[in-house]
C-alpha atoms as an extended CHARMM CRD file, in Angstrom:
* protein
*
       139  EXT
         1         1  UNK       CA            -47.8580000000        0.1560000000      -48.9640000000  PROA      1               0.0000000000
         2         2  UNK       CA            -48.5370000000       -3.5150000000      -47.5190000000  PROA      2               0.0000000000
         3         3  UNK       CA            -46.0560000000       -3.9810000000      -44.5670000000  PROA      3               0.0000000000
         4         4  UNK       CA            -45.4740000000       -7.8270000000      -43.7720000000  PROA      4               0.0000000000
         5         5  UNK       CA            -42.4230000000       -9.5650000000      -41.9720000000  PROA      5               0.0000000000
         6         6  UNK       CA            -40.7510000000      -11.7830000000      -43.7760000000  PROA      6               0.0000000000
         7         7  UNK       CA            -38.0490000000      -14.6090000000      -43.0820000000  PROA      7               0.0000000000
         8         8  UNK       CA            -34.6060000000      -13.3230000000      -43.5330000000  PROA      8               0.0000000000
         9         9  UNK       CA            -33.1770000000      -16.0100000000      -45.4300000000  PROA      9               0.0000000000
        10        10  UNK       CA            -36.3440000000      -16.6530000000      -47.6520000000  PROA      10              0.0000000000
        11        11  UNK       CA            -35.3020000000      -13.0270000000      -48.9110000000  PROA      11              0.0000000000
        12        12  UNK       CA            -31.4470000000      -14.2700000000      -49.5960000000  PROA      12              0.0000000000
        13        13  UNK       CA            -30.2830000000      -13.5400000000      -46.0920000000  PROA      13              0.0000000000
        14        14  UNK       CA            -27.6990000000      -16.1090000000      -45.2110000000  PROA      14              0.0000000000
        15        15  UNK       CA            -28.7670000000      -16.5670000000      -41.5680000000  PROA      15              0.0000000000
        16        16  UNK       CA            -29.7570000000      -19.9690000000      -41.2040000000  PROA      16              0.0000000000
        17        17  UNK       CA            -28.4930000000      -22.4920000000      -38.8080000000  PROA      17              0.0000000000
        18        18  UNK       CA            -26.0030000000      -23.4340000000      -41.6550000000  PROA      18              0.0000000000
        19        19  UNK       CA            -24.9090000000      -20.4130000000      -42.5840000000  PROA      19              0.0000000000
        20        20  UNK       CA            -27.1550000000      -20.6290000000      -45.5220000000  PROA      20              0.0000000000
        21        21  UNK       CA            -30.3390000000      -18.6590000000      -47.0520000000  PROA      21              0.0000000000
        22        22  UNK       CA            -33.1370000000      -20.3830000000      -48.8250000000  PROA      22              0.0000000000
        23        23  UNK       CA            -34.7020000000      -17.3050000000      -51.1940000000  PROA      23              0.0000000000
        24        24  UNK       CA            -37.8300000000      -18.2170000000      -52.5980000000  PROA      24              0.0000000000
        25        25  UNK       CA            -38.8400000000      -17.0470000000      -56.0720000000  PROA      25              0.0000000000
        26        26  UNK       CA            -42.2540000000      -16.0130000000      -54.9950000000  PROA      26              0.0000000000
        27        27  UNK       CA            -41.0190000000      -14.3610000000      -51.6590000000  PROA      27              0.0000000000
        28        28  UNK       CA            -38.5520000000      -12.0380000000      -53.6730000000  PROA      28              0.0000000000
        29        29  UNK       CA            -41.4170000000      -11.5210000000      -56.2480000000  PROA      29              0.0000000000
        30        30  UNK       CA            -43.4170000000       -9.8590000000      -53.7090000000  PROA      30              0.0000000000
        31        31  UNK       CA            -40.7000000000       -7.9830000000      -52.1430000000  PROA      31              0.0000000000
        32        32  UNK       CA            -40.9790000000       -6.1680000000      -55.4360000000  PROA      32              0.0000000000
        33        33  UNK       CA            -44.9700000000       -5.0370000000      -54.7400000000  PROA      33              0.0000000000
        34        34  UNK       CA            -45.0860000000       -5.1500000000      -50.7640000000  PROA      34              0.0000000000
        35        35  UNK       CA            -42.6550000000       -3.8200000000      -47.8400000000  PROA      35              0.0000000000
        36        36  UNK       CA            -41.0250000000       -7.2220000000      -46.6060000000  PROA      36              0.0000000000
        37        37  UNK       CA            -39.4510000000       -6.6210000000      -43.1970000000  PROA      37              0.0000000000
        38        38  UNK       CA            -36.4770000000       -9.0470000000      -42.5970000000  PROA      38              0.0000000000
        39        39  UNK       CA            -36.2800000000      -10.6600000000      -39.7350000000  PROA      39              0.0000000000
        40        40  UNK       CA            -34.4000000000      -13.7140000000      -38.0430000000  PROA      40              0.0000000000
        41        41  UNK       CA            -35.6910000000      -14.8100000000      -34.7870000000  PROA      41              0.0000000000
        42        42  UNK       CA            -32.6590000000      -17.0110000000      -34.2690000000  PROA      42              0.0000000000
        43        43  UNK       CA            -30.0650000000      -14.3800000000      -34.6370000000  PROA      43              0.0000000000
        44        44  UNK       CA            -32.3260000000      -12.0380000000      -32.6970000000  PROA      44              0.0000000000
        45        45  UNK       CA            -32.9380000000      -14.1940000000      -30.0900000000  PROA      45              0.0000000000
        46        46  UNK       CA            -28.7610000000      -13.9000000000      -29.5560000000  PROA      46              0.0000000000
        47        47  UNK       CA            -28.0090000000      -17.2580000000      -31.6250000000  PROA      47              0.0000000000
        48        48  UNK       CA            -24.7970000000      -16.7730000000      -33.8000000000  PROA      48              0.0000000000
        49        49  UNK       CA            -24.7150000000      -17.8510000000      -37.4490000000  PROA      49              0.0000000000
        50        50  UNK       CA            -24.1410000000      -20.8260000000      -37.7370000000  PROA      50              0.0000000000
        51        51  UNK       CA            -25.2980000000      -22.4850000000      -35.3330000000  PROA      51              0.0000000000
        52        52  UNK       CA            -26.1410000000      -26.0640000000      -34.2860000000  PROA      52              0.0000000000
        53        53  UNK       CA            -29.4660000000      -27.0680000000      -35.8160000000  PROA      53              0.0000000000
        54        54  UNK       CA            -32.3570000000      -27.3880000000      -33.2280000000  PROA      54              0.0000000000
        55        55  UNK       CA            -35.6610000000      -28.5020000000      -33.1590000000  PROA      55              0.0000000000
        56        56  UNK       CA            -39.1920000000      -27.8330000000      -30.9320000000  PROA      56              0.0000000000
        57        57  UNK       CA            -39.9470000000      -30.7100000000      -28.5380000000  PROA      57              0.0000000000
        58        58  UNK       CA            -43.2330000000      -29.7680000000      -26.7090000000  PROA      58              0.0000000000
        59        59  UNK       CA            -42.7830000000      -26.2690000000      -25.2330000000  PROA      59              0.0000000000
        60        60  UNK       CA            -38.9220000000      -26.5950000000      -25.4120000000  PROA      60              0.0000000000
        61        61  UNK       CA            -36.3440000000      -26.2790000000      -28.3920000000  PROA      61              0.0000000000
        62        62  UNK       CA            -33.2480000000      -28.7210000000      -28.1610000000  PROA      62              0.0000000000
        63        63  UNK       CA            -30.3590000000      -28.1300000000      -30.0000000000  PROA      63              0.0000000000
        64        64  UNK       CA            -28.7550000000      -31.3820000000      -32.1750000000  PROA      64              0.0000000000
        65        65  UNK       CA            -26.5920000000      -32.1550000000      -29.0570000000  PROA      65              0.0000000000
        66        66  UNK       CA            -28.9070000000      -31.4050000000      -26.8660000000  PROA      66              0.0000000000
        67        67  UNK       CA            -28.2850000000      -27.8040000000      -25.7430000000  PROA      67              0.0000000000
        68        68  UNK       CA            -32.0840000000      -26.2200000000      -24.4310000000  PROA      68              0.0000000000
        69        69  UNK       CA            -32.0430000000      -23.0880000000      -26.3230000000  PROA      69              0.0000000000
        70        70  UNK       CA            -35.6420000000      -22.4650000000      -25.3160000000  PROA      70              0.0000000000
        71        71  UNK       CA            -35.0040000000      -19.2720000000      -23.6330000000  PROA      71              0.0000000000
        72        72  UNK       CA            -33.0390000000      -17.4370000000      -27.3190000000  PROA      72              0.0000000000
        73        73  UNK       CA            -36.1120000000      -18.6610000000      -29.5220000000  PROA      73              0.0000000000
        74        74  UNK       CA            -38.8840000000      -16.8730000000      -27.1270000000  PROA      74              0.0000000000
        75        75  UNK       CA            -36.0070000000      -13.9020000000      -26.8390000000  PROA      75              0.0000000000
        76        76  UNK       CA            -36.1350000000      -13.8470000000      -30.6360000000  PROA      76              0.0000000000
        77        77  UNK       CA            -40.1680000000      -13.9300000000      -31.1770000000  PROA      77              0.0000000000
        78        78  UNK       CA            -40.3340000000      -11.3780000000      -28.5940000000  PROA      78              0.0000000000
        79        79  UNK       CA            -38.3870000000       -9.1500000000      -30.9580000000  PROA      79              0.0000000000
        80        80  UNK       CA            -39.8720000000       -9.9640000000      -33.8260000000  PROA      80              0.0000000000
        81        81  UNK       CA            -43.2350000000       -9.2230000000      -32.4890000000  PROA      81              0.0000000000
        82        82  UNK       CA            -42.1430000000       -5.8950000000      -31.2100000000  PROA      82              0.0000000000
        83        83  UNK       CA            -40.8500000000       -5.3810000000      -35.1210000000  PROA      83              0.0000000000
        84        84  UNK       CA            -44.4260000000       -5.9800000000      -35.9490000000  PROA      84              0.0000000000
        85        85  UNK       CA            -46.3060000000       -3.4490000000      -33.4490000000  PROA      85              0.0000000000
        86        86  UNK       CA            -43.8390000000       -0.8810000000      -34.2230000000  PROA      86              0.0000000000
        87        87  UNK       CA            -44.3200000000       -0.9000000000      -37.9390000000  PROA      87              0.0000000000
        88        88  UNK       CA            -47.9010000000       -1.8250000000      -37.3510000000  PROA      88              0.0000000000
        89        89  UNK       CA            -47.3840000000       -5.5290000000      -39.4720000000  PROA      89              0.0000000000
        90        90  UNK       CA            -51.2370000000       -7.2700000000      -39.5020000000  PROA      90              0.0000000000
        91        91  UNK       CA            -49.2570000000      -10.6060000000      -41.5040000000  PROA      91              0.0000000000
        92        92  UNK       CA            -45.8220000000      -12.5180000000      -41.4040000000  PROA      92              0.0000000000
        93        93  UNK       CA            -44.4740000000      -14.9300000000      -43.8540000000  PROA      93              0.0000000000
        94        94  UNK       CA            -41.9980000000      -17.1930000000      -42.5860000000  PROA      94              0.0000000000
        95        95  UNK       CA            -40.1310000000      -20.6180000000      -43.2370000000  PROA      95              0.0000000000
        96        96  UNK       CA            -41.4310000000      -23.8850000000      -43.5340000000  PROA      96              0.0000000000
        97        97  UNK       CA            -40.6740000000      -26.1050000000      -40.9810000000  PROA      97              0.0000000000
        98        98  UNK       CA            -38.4220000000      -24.0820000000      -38.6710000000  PROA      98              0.0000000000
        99        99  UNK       CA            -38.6200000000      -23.9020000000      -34.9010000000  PROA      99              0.0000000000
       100       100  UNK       CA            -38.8730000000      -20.7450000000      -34.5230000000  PROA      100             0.0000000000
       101       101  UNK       CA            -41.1950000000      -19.8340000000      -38.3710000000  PROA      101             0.0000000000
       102       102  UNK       CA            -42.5710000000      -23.0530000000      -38.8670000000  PROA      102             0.0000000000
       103       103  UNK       CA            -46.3240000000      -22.4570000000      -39.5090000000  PROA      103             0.0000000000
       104       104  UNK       CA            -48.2740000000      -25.5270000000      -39.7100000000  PROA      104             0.0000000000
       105       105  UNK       CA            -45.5920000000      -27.8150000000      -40.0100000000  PROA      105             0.0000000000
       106       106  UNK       CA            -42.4220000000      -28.1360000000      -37.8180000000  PROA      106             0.0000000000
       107       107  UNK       CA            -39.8370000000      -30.8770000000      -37.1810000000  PROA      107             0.0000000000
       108       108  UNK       CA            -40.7530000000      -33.2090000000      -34.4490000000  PROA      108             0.0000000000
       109       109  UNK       CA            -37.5480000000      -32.6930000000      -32.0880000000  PROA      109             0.0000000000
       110       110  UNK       CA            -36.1100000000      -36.6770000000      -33.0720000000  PROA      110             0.0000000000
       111       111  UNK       CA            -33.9100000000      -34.8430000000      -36.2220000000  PROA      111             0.0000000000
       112       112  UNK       CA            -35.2170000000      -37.7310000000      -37.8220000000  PROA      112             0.0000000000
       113       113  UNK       CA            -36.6330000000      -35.5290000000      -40.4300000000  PROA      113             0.0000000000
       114       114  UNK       CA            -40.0190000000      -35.7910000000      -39.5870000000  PROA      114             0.0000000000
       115       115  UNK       CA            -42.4200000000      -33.5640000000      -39.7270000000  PROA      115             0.0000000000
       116       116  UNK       CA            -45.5730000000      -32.8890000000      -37.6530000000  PROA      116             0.0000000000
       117       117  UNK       CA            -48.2410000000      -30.4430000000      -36.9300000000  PROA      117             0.0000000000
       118       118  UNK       CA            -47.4180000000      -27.3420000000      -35.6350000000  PROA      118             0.0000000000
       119       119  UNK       CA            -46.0360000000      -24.1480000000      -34.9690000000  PROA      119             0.0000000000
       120       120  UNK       CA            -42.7070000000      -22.6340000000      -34.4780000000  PROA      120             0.0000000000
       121       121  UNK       CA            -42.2640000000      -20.4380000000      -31.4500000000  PROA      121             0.0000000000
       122       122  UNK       CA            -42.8030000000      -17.0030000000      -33.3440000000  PROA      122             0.0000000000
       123       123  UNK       CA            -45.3110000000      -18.1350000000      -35.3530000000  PROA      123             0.0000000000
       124       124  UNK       CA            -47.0350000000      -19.4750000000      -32.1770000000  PROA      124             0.0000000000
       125       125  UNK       CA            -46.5450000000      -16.1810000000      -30.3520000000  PROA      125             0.0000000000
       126       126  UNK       CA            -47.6600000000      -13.3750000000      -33.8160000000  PROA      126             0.0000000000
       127       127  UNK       CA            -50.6400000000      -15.5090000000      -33.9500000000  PROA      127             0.0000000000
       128       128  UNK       CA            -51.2220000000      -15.5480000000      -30.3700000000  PROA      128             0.0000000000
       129       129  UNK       CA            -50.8430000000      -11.4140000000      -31.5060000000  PROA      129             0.0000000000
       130       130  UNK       CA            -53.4970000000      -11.6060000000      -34.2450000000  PROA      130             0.0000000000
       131       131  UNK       CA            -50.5610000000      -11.2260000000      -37.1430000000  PROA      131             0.0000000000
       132       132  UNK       CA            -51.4170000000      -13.6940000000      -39.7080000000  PROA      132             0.0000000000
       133       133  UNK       CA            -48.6910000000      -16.0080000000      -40.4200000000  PROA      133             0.0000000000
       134       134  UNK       CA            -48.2750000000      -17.9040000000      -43.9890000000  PROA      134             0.0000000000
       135       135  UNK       CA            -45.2650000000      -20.2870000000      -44.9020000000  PROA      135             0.0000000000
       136       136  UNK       CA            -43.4760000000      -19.8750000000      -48.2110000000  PROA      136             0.0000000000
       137       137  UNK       CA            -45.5220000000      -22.8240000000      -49.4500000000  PROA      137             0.0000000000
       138       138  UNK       CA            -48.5940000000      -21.0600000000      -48.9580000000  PROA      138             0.0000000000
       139       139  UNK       CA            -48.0570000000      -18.2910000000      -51.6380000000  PROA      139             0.0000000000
């Protein structure tokens, strides 16, 4: 069986920052045909749920009020890429956007709402890992 991680709350997990989950009709399509390993690098990191939103700046993530809470999103994509060896995962799919799953496209660190190029910190890290990582938008 195909063995990927998967965003928590793309699979109806209500772990975002707001308390919320954002399932995705293809993600939970697929959970039907392929092992999707749940996983919130936030909340495994030691963040509680909810939480004050945050967003990357550089190498750094900055919480709304401007809490660094650089140290719980490397915590958490150190986890999630141990998650990955042990159940030998070769691709991820997580959330759009996110500093810590954002693949391609993450918030700029203004919470403006703009978006730029780039990587949230576990996508950075699995791919530094040679996991492949997709977004929900990518499926």
């Amino acid at each position: 069986m195909i063995k990927k991680i998967c965003s928590a709350c793309l699979l109806g997990v209500p772990c975002r920052y707001d308390g919320v989950s954002k399932p995705h009709e293809k993600v939970l399509a697929l959970a039907k045909k392929e092992m999707l390993i749940p996983v919130c690098p936030e909340q495994l990191g030691g963040m509680a749920t909810p939480r004050v939103s945050a967003e990357r700046r550089g190498d750094h993530v900055v919480t709304h009020d401007g809490e660094d809470v650089t140290e719980k999103f490397v915590c958490g994509a150190q986890e999630v890429l141990r998650i990955a060896k042990l159940y030998d995962v070769k691709s991820a799919i997580l959330k759009q956007r996110s500093p810590s799953c954002g693949c391609g496209k993450i918030y700029d660190g203004s919470f403006t709402g703009k978006v730029v190029k780039g990587d949230g910190v576990t996508t950075q890290l699995l791919k530094e890992n040679g996991i492949d990582v997709l977004n929900e938008e990518d499926l």
